[in-house]
N, C-alpha and C positions, 0 to 999 in steps of 0.2 A: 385572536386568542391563542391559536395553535402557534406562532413563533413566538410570544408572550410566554408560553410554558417552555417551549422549547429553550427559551433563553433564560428562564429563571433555572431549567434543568442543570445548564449548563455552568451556572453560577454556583450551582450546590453540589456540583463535583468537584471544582473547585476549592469551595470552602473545605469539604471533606477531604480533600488533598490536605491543605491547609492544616486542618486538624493532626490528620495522619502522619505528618510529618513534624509538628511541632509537639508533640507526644513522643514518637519516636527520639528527639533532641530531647528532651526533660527527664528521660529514663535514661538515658546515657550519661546524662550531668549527674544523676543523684550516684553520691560514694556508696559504694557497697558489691559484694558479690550475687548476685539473682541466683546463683546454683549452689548458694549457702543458704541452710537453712536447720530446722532442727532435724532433722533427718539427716545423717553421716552417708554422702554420695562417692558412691566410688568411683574409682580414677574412670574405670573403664563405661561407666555409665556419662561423669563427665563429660568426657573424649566426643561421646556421642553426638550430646546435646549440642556442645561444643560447635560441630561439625555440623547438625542438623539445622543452625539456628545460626552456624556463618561468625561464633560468640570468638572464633580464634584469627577472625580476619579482618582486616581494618572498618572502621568507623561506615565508609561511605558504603563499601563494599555488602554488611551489614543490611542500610537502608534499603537499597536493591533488593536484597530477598523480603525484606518485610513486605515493600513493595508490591513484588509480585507474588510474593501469597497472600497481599491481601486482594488484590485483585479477582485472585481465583477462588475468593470467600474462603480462605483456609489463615485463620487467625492464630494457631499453633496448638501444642499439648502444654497445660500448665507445668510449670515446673517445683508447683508446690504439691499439688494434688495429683496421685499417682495414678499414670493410665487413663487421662480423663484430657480431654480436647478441649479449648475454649471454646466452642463454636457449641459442642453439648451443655456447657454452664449455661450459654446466652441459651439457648433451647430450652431447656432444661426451667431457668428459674426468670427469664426476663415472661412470659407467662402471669407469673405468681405478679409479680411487679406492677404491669399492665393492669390488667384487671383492680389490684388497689389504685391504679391510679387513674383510671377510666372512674371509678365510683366516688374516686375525692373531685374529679374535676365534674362530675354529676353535681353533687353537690354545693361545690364551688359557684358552677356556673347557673344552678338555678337560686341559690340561697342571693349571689349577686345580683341579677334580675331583679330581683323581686324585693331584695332588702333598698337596693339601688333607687326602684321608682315608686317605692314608698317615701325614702329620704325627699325625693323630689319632689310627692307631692303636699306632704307636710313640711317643707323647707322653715326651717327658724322653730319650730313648733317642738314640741316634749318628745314625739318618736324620731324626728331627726335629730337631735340632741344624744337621746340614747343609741341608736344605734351608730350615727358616729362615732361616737366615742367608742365602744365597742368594736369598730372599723380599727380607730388608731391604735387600740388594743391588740388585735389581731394578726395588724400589719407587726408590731414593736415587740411583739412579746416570740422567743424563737419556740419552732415546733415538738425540742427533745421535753420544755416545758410542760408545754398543753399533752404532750404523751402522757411525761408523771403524772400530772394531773386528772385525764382522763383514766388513767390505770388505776389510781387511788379513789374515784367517782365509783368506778365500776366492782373494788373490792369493797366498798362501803354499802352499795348497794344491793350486789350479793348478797354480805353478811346480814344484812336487814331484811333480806326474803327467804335466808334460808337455804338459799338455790343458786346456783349459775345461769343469773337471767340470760347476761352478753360472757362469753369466756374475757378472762383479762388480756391472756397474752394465747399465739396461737395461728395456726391454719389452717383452712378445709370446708367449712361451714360458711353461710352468710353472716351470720350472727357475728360469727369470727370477724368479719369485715368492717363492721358498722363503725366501732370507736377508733380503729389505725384512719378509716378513710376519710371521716369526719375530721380528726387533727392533720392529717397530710394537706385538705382543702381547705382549713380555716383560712392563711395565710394568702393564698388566690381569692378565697370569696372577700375577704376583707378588700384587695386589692379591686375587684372587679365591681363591691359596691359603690365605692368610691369614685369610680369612672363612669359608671351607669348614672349615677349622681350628677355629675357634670354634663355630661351627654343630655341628660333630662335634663336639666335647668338652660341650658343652651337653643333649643329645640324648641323649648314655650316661646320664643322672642321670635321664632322664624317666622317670613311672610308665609307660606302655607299655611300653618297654625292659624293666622290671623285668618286666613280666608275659608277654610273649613270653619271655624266658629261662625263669622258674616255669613254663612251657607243655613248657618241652624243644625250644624252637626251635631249630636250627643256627645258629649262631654267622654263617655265610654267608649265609641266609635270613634273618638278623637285619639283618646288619649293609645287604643289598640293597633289600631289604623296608621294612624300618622306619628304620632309621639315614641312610642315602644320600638315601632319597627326603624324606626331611621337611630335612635339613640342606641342600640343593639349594637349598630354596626362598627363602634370600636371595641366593642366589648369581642366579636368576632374576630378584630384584629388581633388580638393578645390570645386569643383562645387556643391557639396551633402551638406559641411557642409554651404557653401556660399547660398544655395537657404534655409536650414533651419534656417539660420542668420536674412537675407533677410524676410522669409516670417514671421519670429516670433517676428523678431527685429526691427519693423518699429513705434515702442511705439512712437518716439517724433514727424513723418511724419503725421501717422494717425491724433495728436491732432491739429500740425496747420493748417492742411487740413479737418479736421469736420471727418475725414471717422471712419464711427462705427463699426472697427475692432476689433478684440479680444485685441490688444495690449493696445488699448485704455482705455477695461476694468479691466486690470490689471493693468494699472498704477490710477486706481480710488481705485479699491482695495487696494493695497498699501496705498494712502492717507486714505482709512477708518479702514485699519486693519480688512477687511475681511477672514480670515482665510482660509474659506474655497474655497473660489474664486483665491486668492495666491497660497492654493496649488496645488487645481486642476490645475488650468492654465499650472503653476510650472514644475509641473509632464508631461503635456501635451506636454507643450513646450520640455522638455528635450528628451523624448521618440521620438517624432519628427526629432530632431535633430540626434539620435542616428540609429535611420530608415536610414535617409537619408545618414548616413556616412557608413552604412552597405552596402546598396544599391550601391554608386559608387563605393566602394570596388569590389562588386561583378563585374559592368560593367567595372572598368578598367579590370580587368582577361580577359572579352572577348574582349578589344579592344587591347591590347594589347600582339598577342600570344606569344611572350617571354617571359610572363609572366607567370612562373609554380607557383598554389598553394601548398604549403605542409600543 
């Protein structure tokens, strides 16, 4: 197990090189000046940046310093937002992010569960019917949607009590949470029912199954025991890179919901051609990502003891 992780470590440095570097080439391709922006920069401030940032010295020359400051966790000062670090953005608002996206993959991953081995065990029947379809709904329909839609649910129902039952738009509060993290998860629960579904329908055919029944197992004891906990375990496969998805991919939720998530501020970056704030993020976000997929690698091994590493 210990050279197993050691070597999947060493594959996600890698790939985060990978990233870091092909970031680095897609900012350099895109036309435009990075120290242009609505703000009138003077020469001598320029100069600075200029020199700070290597922006007057060739291409490769360049990558080398990105390089080794990012190595030393030092992602730069933006160059749109004055006085302010990338490394205090990612600080600052990947927080806010996390948290909505820890509570949409809560919900994700239990609504999937659950909606999953109901599908399975009504197969062909009127509640697998519905919520399939509602599945393909989910997966098909994009999430800036299910926002409007949830924002226009929650100002209707407001106006019919009188009261600010859920705020519409907002951060700070639980309440605040409830309807961003619910639309952020639809689109994973749909996905994860759908696998759970398969998983279960696969699982009833296996010789164990047949042999716990021949045994006089309960039908309940079966299906918790033997059915639920082995059909889980791809739903556990996806789950690593799904909650890195989830907690880094909520860019268009955050904006119609006001929440001052980190996603937010890299789609501002973006629109300004902030450099530095793009790749930090960039980098942030992938590393992230590559965590998390290492991580359930490791937990499936232990959830699953048929499972040898070599």
């Amino acid at each position: 197990m210990l050279a197993y992780t050691l070597k999947r470590l060493l594959a996600g440095v890698i790939t985060v090189w990978f990233i870091a570097t092909a970031t680095f080439m897609a900012m350099h391709m895109v036309p435009g000046d990075p120290l242009m922006n609505d703000k009138a920069v003077s020469a001598e401030i320029r100069k600075n940046l200029e020199v700070k940032y290597g922006l007057d010295k060739p291409v490769v020359e360049q990558y080398f310093i990105f390089m080794g400051n990012m190595l030393q966790g030092d992602f730069g000062i933006s160059f749109t937002q004055q006085n302010r670090r990338v490394n205090d953005i990612i600080r600052d608002h990947f927080p806010v992010s996390a948290t909505l996206g820890l509570l949409a993959i809560f919900f994700a991953a239990t609504g999937g569960v659950i909606w999953g081995a109901l599908t399975a065990i009504y197969r062909n029947r009127l509640p697998d019917i519905i919520i399939m379809f509602l599945v393909i709904l989910g997966i098909s329909v994009p999430s800036f949607v299910f926002a409007a839609l949830g924002q226009l649910m929650l100002v209707n129902i407001n106006s019919l009590l009188g009261f600010s039952l859920i705020p519409v738009a907002g951060w700070g509060t639980f309440s605040h949470m409830l309807m961003p993290s619910m639309v952020l998860g639809l689109g994973t629960m749909a996905l994860l029912t759908r696998l759970m579904r398969s998983s279960m329908l696969e699982i009833v055919n296996e010789d164990y199954i047949k042999t716990a029944k021949a045994k006089g197992l309960s039908p309940m004891r079966i299906f918790f025991k033997h059915q639920l906990r082995n059909a889980i375990l791809p739903v556990i496969t996806i789950l690593g890179p799904s909650i890195a998805a989830i907690t880094t991919g909520g860019f268009v939720v955050e904006l119609v919901f006001a929440i001052p998530g980190l996603g937010r501020y890299f789609v501002q970056a973006v629109q300004q051609l902030d450099y530095t704030v793009i790749m930090g993020t960039t980098v942030f976000f992938g590393a992230f990502l590559v965590l998390m997929v290492i991580l359930v690698d490791i937990i499936y091994g232990f959830v699953d003891p048929r499972v040898r590493l070599q």
